[in-house]
LUMSEGU-550751 format. One record per residue (C-alpha): x, z, y; residue number from 0. Coordinates in steps of 0.5 Angstrom, whole numbers. Each point is the difference from the previous one (the first is absolute). Layout:
BEGIN
  east    up north   i
     X     Z     Y NUM
...
//
This chain:
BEGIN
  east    up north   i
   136   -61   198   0
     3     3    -6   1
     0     8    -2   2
     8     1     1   3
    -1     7    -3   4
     6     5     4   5
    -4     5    -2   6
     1     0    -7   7
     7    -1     0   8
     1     6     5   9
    -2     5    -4  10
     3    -3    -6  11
     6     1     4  12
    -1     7     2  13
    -2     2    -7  14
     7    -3    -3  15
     4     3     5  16
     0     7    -4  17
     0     2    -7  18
    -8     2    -2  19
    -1     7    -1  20
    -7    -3    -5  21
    -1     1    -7  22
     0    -6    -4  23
    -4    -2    -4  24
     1    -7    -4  25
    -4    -3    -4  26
     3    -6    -5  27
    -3    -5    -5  28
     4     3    -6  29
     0    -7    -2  30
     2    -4     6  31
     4     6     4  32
    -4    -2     6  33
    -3     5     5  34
    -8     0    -1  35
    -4     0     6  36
    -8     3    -1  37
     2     6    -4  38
    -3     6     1  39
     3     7     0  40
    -4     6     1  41
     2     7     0  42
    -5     5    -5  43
    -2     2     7  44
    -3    -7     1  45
     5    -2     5  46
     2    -7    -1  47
     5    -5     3  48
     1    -7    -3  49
     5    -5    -1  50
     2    -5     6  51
     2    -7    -2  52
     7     2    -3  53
    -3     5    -5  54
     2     6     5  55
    -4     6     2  56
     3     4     6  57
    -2     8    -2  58
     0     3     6  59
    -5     8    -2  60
     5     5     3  61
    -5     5    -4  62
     4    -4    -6  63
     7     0     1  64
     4     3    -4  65
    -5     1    -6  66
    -1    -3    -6  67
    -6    -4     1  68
    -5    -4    -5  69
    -2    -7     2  70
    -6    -3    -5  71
     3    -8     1  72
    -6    -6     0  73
     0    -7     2  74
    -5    -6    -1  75
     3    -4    -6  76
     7     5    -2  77
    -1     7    -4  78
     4     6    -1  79
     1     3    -6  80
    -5     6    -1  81
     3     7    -2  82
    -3     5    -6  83
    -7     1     4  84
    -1    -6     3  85
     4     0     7  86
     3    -7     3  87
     6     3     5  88
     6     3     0  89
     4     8     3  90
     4    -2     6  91
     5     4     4  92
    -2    -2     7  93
     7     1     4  94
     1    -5     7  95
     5    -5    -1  96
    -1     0    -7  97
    -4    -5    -4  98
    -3    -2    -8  99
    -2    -5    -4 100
    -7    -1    -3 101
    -1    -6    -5 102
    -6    -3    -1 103
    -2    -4    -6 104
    -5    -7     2 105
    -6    -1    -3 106
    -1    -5     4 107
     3    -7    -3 108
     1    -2     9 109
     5     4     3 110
    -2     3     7 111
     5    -1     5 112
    -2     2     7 113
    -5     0     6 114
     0    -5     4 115
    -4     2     7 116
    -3     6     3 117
     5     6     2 118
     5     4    -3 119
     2    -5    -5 120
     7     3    -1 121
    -1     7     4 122
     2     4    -6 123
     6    -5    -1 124
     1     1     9 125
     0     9    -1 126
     5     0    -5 127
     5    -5     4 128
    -1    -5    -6 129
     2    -8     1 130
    -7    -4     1 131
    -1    -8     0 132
    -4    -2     5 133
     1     1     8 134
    -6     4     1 135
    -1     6    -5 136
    -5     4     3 137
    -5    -4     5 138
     0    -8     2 139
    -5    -2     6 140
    -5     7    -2 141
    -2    -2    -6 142
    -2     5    -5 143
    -5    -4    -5 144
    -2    -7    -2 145
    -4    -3    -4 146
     1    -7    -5 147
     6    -4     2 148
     0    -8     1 149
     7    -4    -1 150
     3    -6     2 151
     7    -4     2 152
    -1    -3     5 153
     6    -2     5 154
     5     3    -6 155
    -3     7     2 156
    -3     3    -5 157
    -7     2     4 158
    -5     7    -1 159
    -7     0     2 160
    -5     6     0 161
    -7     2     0 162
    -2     6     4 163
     5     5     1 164
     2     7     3 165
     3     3     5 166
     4     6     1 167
    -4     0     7 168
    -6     1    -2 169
    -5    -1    -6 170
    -3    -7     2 171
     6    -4     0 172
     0    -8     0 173
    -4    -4    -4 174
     1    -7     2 175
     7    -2    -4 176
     6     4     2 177
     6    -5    -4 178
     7     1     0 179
     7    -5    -3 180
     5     1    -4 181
     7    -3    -2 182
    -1    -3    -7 183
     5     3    -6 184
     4    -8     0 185
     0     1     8 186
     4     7     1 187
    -6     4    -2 188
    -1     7    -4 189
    -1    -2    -7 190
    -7     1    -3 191
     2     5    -4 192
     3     4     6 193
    -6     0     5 194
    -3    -5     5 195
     3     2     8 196
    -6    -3     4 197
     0    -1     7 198
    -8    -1     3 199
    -2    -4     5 200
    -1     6     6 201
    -3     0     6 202
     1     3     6 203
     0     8    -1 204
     4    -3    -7 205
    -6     2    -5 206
    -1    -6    -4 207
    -4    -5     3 208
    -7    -4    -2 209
     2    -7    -2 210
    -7    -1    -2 211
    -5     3     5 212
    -6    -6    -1 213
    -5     1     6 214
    -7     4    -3 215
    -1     7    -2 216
     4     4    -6 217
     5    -1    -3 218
     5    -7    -2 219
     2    -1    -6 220
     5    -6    -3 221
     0    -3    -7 222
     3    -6    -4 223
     8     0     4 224
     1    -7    -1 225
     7    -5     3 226
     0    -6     0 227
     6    -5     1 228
     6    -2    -4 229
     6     4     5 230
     0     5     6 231
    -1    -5     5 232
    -6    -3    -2 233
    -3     6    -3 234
    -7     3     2 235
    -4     6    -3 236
    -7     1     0 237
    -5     6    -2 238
    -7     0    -2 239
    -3     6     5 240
    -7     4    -1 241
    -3     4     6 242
    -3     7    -3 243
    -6     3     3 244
    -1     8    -4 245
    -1     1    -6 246
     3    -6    -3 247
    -4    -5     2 248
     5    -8     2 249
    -4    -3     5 250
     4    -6     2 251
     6    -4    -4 252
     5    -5     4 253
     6    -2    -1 254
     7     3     5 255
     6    -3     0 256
     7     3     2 257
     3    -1     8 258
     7     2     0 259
     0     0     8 260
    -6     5     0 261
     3     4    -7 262
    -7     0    -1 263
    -6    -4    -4 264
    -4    -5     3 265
    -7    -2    -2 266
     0    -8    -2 267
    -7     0    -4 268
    -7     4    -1 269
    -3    -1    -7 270
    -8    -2    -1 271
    -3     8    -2 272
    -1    -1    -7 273
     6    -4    -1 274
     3     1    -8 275
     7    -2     1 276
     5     3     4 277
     7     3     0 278
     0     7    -4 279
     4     5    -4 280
     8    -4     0 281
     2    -8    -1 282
     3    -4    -4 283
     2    -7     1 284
     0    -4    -6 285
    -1    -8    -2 286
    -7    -1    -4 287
    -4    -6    -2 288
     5    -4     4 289
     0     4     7 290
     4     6     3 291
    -5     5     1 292
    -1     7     2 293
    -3     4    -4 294
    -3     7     1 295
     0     6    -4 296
    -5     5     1 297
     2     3    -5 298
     0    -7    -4 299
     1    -7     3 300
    -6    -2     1 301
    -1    -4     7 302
     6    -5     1 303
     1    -5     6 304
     4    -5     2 305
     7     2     2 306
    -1    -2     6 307
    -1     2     7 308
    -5    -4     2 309
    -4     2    -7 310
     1     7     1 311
    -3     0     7 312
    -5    -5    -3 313
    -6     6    -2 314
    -4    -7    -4 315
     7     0    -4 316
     0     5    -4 317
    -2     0    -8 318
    -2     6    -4 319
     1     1    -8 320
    -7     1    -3 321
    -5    -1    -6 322
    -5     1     5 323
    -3    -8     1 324
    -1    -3     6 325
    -4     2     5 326
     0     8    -3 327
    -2     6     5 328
    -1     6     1 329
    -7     0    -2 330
     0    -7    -5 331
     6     2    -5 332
     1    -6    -5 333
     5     0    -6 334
     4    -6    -1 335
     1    -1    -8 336
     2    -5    -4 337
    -3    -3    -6 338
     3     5    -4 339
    -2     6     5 340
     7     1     1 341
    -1     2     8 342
     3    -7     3 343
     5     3     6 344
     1    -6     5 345
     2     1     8 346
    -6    -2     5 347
    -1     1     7 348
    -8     0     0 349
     0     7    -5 350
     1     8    -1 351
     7     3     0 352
     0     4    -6 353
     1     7     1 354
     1     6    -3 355
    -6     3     2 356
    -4    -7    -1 357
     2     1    -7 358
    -2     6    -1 359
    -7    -2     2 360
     0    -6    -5 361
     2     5    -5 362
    -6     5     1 363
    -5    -6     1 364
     3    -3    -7 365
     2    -7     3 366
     7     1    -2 367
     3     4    -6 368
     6     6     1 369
     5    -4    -3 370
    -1    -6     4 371
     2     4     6 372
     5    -3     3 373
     3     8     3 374
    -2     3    -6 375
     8     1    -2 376
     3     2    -7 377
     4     5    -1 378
     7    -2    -5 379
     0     4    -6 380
    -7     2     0 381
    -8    -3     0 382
    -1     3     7 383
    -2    -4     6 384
     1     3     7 385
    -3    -4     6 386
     5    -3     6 387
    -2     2     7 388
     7    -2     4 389
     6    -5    -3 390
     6    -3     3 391
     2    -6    -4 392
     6    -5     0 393
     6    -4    -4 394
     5     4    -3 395
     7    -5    -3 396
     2     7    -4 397
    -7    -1    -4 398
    -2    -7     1 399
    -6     2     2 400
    -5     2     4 401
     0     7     1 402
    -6     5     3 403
     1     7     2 404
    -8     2     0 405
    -4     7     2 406
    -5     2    -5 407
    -5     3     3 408
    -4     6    -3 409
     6     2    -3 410
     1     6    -6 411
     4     4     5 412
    -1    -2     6 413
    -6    -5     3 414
     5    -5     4 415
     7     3    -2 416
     1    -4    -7 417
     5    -6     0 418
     1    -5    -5 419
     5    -7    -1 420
    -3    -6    -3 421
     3    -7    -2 422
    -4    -7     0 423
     3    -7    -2 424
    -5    -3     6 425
    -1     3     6 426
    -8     0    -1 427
     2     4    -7 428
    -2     2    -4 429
     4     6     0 430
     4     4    -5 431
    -3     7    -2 432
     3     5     6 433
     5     5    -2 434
    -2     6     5 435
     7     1     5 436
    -2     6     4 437
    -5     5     0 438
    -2     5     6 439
    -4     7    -1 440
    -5     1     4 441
     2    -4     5 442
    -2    -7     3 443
     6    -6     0 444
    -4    -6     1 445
     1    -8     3 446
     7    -1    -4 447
     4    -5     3 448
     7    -4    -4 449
     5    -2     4 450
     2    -5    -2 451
     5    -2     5 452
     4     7    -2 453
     2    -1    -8 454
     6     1    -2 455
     4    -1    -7 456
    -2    -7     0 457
    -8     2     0 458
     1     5    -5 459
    -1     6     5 460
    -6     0     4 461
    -3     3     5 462
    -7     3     3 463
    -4     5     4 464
    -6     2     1 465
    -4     5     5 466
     0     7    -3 467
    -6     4     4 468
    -4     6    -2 469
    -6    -5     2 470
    -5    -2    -7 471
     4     4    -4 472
    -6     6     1 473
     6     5     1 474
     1     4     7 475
     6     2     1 476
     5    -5     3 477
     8     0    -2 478
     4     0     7 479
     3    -5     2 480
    -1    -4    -6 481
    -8    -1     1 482
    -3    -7     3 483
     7    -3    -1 484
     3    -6    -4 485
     5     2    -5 486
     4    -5    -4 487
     2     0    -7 488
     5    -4    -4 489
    -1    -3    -8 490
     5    -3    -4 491
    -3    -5    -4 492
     5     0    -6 493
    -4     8    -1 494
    -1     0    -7 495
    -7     1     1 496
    -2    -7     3 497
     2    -3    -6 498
    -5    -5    -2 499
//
């Protein structure tokens, strides 16, 4: 059953059929003239409101109308002039029906444009009887929160999957795979840089459904969304899947394919405990050392498969990108080098995939030196190193190149919210030094995902987003509406501060 979404279109009918008597408040890129979502406008008396995904707040405080009113004006990544003692904000008459502009200037390189799930994505846009882009404004199939997204086309539909979400119902929502489609831009579909309408697959009470729920105790989580076959007739799609038991603790790893009659994975294999290589983070199919292969980035690509269905399923099929010499174990770690100590990289199937906190370990212990890490990034313009927790990676024909969008973890404003673009010739790297794209205050935006299926301008602009949360940023004050939700941003790959 797919979520239809009445609701949504209901109220926005009501909210046009009279002129709006809010204040509005509209907050613009002063470089692009495009609305910013995510912008914070708060009174001296700490009320604040903030921006939807067109850049408007609707201002509503009866105390206020009439009067001139100080805003102090904050947005991850944009900045407003400061005044002679140091305030960022702006005095404005608020008078119902009327509306002000306020632009921004971006810091970030990456331009924001809009939030993808959760509730109210253009509320302020619907009280002040504003044109919004997609069918449902304000709720879809009760989901207010979700976490890291994965994506495919699958059938010519472009597909989304979730991990653990939120209802609007209650706290504990579904946390076995809530998914939804939508039309791609080439199909009829809205434009990445307008915004994404999806429809989610929804169950009888039109909350969105569990695609996912895998029999055991805890949540369901899916990784590596993979299709395989040349056309839509011929097409299947597959996920790594992991059962999750409190805190964090995977105890069983299989893989699920998708059933179109069911609208719903199904489990095909389970993997042997222990087993180094699966489906992770997001694919890419390419051919190497003469074969096609998937190979999985997680952040970077090193599990790969034959792209094929019976490989896939196959758990003894799967290779991992290692200097650890076979026979590795957890407790028996055995460093590969050549004849000129040169770690020697090779894909084996009787070894230890190399992780980032593995290589931590090796480091501490001395058996491998920091600049041999292969997350050990560099920064362009400086002789700083950051190290990569999560990345999405693909080809990009504007650039020639492989292109990364990675998160830095332990980052200088935030420990999961610093952003970076990265170029390599190969696909195993190396990778160019990183120019940093967005930056989060405070606050987390991890598990980046490229869309690649969504460049535009001949591969010159692309598009990402990420999970924004409050979660393992140490602050405790969540921003409503937008907190544990995904947030797409646009980079133009012609900036000048990409230049090699």
């Amino acid at each position: 059953m797919i979520a239809v979404g009445f609701l949504g279109l209901f109220h926005f009918a009501i909210a046009c059929q009279a002129e709006s008597n809010h204040f509005a408040i509209h907050v613009v890129d002063e470089a692009t003239g495009r609305g910013v979502p995510l912008a914070q406008l708060r009174t001296v008396n700490g009320v604040s409101y903030w921006t939807d995904s067109a850049g408007y707040a609707a201002i509503d405080e009866p105390s206020l109308i009439g009067s001139e009113a100080f805003f102090h004006v904050s947005s991850h990544g944009y900045e407003y002039p400061a005044d002679g003692f140091g305030f960022r904000g702006v005095r404005l008459t608020v008078a119902p029906g009327e509306e002000a502009t306020v632009k921004l200037r971006r810091i970030n390189i990456a331009e924001r444009l809009y939030r993808v799930t959760g509730e109210g994505i253009y509320r302020d846009s619907v009280m002040l009887s504003k044109p919004v882009p997609i069918a449902q404004p304000l709720l879809s199939a009760g989901v207010v929160g979700s976490d890291s997204v994965l994506t495919a086309v699958y059938k010519n539909k472009l597909h989304w999957f979730w991990g653990d979400t939120n209802f609007a119902n209650y706290p504990l929502g579904n946390f076995h795979v809530p998914g939804a489609t939508s039309s791609l831009p080439r199909d009829g579909g809205l434009a990445a840089d307008i915004g994404v309408d999806l429809t989610y697959y929804a169950d009888a009470s039109d909350l969105a459904k569990a695609t996912c729920k895998m029999p055991g105790d805890g949540p369901t989580w899916i990784f590596g969304l993979t299709v395989l076959g040349d056309d839509s007739e011929s097409q299947s799609m597959y996920a790594g899947y992991a059962k999750i038991r409190p805190p964090l603790d995977v105890y069983e790893r299989g893989i699920v394919q998708w059933d179109d009659a069911k609208e719903q994975f199904v489990k095909r294999n389970v993997f042997p405990t222990g087993q180094q290589g699966y489906p992770m983070g997001h694919p890419v199919i390419t051919d190497r050392d003469g074969a096609r292969y998937i190979h999985y980035c997680d952040p970077l690509p090193m599990v790969r498969v034959a792209a094929t269905t019976q490989a896939i399923i196959d758990g003894e099929a799967y290779e991992v990108y290692t200097y650890l010499a076979d026979g590795s174990r957890p407790n028996k770690l055995i460093i590969d080098r050549d004849a000129s100590g040169k770690l020697n990289w090779k894909w084996r199937r009787d070894s230890m995939r190399v992780t980032r906190e593995l290589e931590e370990q090796l480091e501490r212990a001395g058996k491998i030196y920091g600049n041999e890490g292969a997350y050990r990034m560099r920064t362009a313009g400086s002789d700083r190193r950051w190290t990569l927790h999560t990345a999405s990676i693909a080809w990009n024909e504007h650039r020639s190149r492989w292109i990364m969008i990675g998160l830095e973890v332990g980052g200088e404003s935030s420990h999961l919210g610093e952003v970076y673009y990265a170029e390599a010739d190969d696909l195993m790297g190396p990778w160019s030094p990183a120019t940093k794209i967005v930056s989060h205050d405070g606050y987390s935006f991890y598990n980046p995902r490229l869309h690649p299926m969504l460049t535009s301008d001949d591969g010159r602009s692309i598009y990402f987003e990420g999970t924004y949360t409050k979660s393992f940023s140490g602050t405790s004050v969540a921003t409503p509406r937008y907190d544990y939700n995904q947030i797409m941003y646009c980079l133009d790959l012609s900036d000048p501060w990409l230049s090699d």
